[in-house]
C-alpha positions as CSV (number, residue, x, y, z in Angstrom):
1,X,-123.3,-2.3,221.3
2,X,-123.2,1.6,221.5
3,X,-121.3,3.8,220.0
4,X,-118.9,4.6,222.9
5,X,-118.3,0.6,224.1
6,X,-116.9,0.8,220.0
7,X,-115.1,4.1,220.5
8,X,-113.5,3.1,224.2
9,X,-112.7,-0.4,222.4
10,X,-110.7,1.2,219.6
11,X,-108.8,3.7,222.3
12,X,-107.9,0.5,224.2
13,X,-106.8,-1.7,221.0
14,X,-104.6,1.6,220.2
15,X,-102.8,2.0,223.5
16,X,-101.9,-1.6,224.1
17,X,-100.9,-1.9,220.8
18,X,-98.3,1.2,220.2
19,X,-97.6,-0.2,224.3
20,X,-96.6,-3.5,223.2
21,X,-95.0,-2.7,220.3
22,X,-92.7,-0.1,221.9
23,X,-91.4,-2.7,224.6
24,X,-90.6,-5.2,221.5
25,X,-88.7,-2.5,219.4
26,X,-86.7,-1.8,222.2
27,X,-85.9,-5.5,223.0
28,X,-85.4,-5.9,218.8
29,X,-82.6,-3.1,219.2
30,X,-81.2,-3.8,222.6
31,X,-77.0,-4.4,222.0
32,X,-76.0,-7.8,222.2
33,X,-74.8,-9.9,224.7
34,X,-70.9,-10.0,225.1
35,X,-70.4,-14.0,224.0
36,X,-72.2,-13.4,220.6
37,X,-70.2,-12.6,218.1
38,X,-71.2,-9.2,215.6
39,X,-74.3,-7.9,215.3
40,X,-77.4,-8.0,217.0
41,X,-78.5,-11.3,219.1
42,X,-80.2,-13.6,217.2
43,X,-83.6,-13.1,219.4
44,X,-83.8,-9.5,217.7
45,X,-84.7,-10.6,214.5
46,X,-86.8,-12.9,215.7
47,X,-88.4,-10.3,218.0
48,X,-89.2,-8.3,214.7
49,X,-90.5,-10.9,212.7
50,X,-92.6,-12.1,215.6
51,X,-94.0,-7.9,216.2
52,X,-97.0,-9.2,215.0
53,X,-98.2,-10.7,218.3
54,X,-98.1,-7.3,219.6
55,X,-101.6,-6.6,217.9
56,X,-103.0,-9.8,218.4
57,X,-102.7,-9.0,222.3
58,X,-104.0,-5.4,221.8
59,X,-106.8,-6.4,220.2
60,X,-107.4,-9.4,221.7
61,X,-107.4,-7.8,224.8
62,X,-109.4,-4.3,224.0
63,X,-112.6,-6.9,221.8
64,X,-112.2,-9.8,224.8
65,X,-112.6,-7.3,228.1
66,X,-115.6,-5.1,226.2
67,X,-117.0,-9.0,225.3
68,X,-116.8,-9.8,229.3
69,X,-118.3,-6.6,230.1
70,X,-121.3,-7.6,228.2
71,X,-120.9,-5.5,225.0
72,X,-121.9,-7.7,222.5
73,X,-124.7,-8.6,224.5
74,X,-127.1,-11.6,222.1
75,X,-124.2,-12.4,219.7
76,X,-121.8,-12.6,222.4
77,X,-121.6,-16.5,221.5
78,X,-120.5,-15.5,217.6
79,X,-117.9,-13.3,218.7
80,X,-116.5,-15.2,221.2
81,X,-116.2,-18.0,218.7
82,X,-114.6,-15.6,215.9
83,X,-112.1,-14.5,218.3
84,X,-111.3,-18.0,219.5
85,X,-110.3,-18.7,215.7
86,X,-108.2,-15.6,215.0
87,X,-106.2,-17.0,218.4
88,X,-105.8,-20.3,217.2
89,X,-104.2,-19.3,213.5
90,X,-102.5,-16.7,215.4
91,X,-100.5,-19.0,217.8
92,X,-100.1,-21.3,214.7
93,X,-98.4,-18.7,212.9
94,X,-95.9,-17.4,216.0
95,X,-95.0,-21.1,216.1
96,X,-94.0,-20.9,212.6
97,X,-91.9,-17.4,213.3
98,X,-90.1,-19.1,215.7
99,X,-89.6,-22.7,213.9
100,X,-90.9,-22.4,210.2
101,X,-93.1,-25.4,208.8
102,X,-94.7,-26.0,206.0
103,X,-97.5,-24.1,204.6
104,X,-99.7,-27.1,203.9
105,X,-99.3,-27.9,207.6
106,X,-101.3,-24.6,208.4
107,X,-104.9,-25.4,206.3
108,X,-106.1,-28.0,208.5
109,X,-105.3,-25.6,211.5
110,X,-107.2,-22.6,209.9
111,X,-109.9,-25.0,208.6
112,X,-111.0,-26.1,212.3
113,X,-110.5,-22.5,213.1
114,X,-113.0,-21.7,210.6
115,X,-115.2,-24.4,211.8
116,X,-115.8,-23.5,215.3
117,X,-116.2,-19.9,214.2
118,X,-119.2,-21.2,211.7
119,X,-120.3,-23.9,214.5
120,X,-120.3,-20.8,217.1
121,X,-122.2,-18.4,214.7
122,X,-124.8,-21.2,214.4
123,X,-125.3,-21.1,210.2
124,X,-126.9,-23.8,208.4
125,X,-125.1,-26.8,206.8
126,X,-124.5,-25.2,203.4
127,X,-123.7,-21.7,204.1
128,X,-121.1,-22.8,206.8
129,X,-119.1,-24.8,204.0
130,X,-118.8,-21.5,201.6
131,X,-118.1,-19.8,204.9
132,X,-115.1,-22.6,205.8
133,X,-113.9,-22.0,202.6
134,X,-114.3,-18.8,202.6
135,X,-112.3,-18.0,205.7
136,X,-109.1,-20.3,204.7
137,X,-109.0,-18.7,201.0
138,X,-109.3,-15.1,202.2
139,X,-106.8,-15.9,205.1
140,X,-104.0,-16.9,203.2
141,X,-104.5,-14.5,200.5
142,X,-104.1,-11.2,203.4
143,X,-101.1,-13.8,204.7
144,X,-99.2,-13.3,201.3
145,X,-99.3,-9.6,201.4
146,X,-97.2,-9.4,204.1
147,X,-94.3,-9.0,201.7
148,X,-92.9,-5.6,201.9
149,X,-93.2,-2.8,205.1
150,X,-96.4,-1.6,205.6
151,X,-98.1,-3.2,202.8
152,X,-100.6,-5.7,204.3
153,X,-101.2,-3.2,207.7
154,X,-102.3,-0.3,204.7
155,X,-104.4,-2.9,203.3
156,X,-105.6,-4.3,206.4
157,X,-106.5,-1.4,207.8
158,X,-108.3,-0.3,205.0
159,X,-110.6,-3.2,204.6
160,X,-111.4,-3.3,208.2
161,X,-112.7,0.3,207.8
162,X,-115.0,-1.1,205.0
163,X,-116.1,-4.1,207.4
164,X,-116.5,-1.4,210.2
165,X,-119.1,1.1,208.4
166,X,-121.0,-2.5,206.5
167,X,-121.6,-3.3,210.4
168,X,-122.2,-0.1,211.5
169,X,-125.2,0.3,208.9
170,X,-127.3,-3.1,209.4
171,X,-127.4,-5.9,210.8
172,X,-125.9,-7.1,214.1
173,X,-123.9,-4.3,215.8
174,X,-121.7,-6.3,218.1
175,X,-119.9,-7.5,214.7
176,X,-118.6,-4.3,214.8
177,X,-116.5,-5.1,217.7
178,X,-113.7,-6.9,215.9
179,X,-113.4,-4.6,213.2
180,X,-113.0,-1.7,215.3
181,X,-110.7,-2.8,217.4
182,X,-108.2,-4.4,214.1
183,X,-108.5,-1.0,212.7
184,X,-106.7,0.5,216.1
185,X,-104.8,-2.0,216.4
186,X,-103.2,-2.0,213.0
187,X,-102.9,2.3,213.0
188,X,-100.8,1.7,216.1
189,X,-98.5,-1.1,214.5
190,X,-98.4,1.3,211.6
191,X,-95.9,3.5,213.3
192,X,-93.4,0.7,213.6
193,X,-94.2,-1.5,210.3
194,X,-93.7,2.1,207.7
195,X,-90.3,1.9,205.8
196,X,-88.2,1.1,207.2
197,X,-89.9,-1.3,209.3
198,X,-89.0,-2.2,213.1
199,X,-91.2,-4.9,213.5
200,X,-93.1,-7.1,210.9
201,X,-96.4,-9.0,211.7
202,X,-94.7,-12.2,210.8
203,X,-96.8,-14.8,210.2
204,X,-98.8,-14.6,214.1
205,X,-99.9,-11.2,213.0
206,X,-100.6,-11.4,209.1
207,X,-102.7,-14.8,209.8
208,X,-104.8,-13.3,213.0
209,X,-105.4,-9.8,210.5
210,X,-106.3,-12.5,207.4
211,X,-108.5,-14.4,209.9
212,X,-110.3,-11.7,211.6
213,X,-111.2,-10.0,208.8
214,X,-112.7,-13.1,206.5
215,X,-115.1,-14.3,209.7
216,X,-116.2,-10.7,210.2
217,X,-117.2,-10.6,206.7
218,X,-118.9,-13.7,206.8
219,X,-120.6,-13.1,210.1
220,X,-121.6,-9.5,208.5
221,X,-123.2,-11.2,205.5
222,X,-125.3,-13.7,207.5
223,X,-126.4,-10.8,209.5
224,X,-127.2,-8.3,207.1
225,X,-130.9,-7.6,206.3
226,X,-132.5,-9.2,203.2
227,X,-133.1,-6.1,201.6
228,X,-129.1,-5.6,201.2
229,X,-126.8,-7.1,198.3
230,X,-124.3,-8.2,201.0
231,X,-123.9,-11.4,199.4
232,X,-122.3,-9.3,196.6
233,X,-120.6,-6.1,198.2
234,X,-118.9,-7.9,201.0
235,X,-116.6,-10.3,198.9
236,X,-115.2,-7.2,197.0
237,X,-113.6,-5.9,200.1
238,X,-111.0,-8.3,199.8
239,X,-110.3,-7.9,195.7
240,X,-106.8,-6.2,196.3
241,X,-105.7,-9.7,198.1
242,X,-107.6,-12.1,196.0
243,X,-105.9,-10.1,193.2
244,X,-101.9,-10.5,194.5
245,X,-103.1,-14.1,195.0
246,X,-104.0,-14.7,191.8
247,X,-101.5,-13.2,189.9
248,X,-99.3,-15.5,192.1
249,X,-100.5,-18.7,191.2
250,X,-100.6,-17.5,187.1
251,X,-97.6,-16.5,187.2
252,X,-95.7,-19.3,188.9
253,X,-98.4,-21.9,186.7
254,X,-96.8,-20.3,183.5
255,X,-93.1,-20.8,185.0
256,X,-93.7,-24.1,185.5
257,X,-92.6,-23.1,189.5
258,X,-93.7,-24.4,192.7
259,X,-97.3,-22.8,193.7
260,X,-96.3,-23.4,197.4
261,X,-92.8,-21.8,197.0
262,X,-92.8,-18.0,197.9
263,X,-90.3,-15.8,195.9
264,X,-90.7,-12.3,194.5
265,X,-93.3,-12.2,191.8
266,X,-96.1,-10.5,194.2
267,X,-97.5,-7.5,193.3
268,X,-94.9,-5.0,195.4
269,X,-92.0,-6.9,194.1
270,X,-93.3,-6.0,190.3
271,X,-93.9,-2.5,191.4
272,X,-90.1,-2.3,192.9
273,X,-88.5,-3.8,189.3
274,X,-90.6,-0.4,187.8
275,X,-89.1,1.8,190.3
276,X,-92.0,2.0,192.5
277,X,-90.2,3.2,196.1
278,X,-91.3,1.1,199.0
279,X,-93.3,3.6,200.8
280,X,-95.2,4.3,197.1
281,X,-96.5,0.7,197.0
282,X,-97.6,0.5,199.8
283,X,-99.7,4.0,199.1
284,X,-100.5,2.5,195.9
285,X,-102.5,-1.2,197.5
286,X,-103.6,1.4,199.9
287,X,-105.6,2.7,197.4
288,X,-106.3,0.2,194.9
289,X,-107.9,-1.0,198.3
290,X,-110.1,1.7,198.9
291,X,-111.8,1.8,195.5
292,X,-113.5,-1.5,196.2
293,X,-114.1,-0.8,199.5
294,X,-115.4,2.7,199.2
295,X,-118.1,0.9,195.9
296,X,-118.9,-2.0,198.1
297,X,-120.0,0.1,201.4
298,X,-122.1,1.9,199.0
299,X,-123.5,-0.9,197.3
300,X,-124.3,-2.2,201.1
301,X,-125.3,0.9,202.7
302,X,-128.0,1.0,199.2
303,X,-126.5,4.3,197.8
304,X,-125.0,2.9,194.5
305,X,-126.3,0.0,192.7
306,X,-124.7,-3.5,192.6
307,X,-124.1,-3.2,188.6
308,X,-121.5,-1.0,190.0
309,X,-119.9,-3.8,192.0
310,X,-118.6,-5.5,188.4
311,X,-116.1,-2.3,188.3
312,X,-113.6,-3.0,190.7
313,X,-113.4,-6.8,189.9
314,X,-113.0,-5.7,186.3
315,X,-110.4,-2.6,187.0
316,X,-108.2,-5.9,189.3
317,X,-108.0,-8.1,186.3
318,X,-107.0,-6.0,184.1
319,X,-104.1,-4.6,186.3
320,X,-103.0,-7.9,187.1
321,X,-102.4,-9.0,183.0
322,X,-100.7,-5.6,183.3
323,X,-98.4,-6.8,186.0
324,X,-97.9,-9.8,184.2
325,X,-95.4,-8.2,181.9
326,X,-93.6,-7.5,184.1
327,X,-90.5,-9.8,184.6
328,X,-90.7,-11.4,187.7
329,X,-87.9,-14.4,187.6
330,X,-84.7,-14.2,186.5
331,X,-83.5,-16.5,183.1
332,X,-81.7,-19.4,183.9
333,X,-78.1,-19.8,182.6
334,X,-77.6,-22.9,180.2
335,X,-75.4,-24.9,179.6
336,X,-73.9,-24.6,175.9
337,X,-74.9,-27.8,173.4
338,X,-72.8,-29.9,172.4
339,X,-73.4,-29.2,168.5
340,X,-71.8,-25.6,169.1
341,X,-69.0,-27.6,171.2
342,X,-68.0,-30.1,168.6
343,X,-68.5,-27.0,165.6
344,X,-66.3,-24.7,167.3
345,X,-63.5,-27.5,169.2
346,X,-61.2,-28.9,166.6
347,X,-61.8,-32.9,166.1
348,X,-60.2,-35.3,168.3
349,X,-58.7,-38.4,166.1
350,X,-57.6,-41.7,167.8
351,X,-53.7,-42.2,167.2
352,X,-52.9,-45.1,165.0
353,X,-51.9,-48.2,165.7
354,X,-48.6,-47.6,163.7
355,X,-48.2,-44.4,166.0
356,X,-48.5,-46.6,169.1
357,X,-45.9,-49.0,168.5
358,X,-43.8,-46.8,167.5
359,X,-44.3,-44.5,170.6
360,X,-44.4,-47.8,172.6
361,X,-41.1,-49.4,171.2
362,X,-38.2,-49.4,173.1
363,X,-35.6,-46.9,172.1
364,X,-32.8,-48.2,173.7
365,X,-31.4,-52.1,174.0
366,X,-30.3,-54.8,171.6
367,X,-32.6,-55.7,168.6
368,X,-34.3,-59.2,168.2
369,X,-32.4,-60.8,165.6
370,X,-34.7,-62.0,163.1
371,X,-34.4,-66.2,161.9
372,X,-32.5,-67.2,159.1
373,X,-34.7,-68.3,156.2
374,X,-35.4,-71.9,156.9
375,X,-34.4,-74.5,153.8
376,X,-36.6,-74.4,151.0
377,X,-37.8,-70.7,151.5
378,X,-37.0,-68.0,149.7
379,X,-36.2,-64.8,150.9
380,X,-37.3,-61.3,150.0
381,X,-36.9,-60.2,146.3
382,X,-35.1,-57.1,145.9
383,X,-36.5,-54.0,145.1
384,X,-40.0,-55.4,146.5
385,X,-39.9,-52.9,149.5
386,X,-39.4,-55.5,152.1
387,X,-37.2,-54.5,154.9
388,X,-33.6,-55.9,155.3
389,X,-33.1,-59.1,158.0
390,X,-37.2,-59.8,157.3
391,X,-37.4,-63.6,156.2
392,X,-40.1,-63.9,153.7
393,X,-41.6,-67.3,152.6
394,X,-42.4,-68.2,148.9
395,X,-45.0,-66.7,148.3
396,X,-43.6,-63.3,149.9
397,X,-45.2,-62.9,153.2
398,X,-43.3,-62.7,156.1
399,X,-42.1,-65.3,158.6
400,X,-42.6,-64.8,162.3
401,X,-39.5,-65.0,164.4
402,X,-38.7,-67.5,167.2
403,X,-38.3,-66.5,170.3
404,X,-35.2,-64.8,171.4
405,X,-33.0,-67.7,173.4
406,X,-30.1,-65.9,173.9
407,X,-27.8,-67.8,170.9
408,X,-26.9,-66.0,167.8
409,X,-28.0,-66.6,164.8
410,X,-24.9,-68.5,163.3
411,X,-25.5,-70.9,166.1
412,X,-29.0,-71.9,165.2
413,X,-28.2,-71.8,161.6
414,X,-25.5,-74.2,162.5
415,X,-27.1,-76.7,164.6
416,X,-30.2,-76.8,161.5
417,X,-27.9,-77.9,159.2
């Protein structure tokens, strides 16, 4: 492929892109209808959630017409493949901007993706597995940047500039197709994704950029020359996403969280809690980005050596214990124990029994006369603290009374006797 099929790509990527992505901004902020009430209509924010679709069509379009016209002209069967993949995971992803699923629903998706890409590209047995894997780890971890405006099109952009100039210096040039085109693509959707963003790529659009740039790398590497450390230099062009990734699933592992559940412990949202202004962490990734990307097209193009390829790596580790310390989840409130309750809350005692009859006993009404001491029995011994009218046997304990009948007690007293 010549240089101007790559230039006249790009243009076209560019155009249809800022095209596209016009139209949708405008539909995004068109008033609402009259029956909805406040606001914007619902289909606006799904219009900018779904903007992404707007650069899978502009550079679907610009890398499928220059593949019809013959540009890619022996590996046309490669890059037909890898764009069939980037359009699968991108239609999965629009599906899940419309209805949201879950995540684990999209790795069997991207896997058969990454399969037909690897199947198309015709590599052997055991380099298309670490190329499978390769694609679905890479993918997801560009998917997760797409956290805060402009952050994964910066970062996007700037690795496909990397994959663009590895292509450009050896191997196959029709690889350089794709990359071309994204880069277009993504300047274009740059206008409208900078803080404060219009449209967002969603999931369609972060999954096709993810996608697109993991199987160019791997088609680049199995391309490359011999004499080239691709093996080594191309992998580093995605350190800035493996990195967010990582310091995800550390993070949430040392929380004891979810790994599948996003919230705001990526890399931007650390940045905000220092003060770090939207637009300056996106700046920031920008250019943690190119420092890998600048060693490793070095590295590939043979003007640096590949010790120097342990440097990035190295600088990305230590920045993400760094980011670490920063807080990321807010501390649950507890509930206070019940040792501080009961020292502080004055003791609850159960009322007597003596209490209870006494609050239970009738105020009002006649008293039960108590039984006249049957014959033979003494009664109570003065001064022995026994209350008056209680008839006490011999040996001093009290007798129980009968049963009121309604007679007095001279009556029964009388019939006794």
């Amino acid at each position: 492929m010549n240089v101007l099929g790559i230039i006249a790509s790009g243009v076209a990527a560019l155009f249809i892109t800022v095209a596209l992505a016009k139209g949708a901004r405008r539909a995004a902020l068109r008033p609402h209808a009259p029956d909805e009430p406040g606001g914007r209509a619902p289909r606006a924010a799904a219009l900018r959630r779904a903007g992404g679709t707007t650069v899978v069509l502009g550079v679907g379009t610009a890398a499928g017409g220059a593949l019809w016209l013959g540009a890619a002209d022996g590996s046309a069967g490669s890059v037909a493949g890898l764009l069939a993949g980037a359009g699968i995971v991108a239609a999965l992803g629009l599906v899940h901007d419309l209805k949201p699923f879950r995540a684990a629903l999209r790795l069997p998706v991207q896997t058969a993706a990454a399969v037909l890409v690897v199947c198309l590209a015709g590599l052997s047995p055991a380099a298309g597995v670490l190329a499978v894997l390769w694609i679905v780890l890479v993918t997801n971890a560009f998917a997760l940047l797409d956290h805060a405006d402009g952050l994964l099109t910066t970062v996007g952009l700037v690795t496909a500039a990397g994959l663009l100039a590895c292509a450009a210096l050896g191997g196959d040039p029709a690889f350089t197709l794709l990359p071309a085109t994204l880069v277009a693509g993504l300047a274009g959707f740059l206008l409208h994704n900078w803080h404060p963003a219009r449209l967002r790529l969603g999931a369609s659009g972060a999954q096709f950029t993810g996608f697109a740039l993991a199987a160019s790398g791997a088609l680049i590497q199995e391309a490359a020359p011999s004499g080239r450390a691709a093996w080594a230099a191309l992998p580093v062009l995605a350190t800035v996403a493996l990195a967010d990734t990582a310091l995800v699933l550390i993070s949430r592992r040392r929380a004891a969280r979810s790994l599948l559940r996003d919230t705001d412990d990526h890399i931007a949202h650390r940045l905000r809690r220092v003060r770090v202004t939207v637009p300056g962490t996106a700046v920031l990734l920008g250019l943690w980005a190119a420092v890998p990307v600048t060693t490793a097209t070095l590295v590939y193009a043979e003007l640096l050596h590949p010790a120097f390829l342990l440097l990035p790596p190295a600088g990305s580790v230590a920045a993400v214990f760094v980011l670490l310390r920063i807080p990321a989840y807010t501390p649950s409130r507890t509930a206070p124990s019940r040792t501080a309750t009961s020292r502080t809350a004055p003791p609850r005692t159960a009322p007597s029994r003596t209490a209870a009859r006494r609050t239970t006993a009738p105020t009002t009404g006649a008293a039960i006369p108590s039984a006249a001491p049957a014959p033979g029995v003494a009664g109570p011994a003065p001064g022995k603290g026994a209350p008056s009218g209680t008839a006490r046997t011999a040996a001093g304990h009290p007798t129980v009374p009968p049963p009121p009948t309604g007679r007095s007690a001279a009556g029964v007293a009388a019939e006794r006797s």
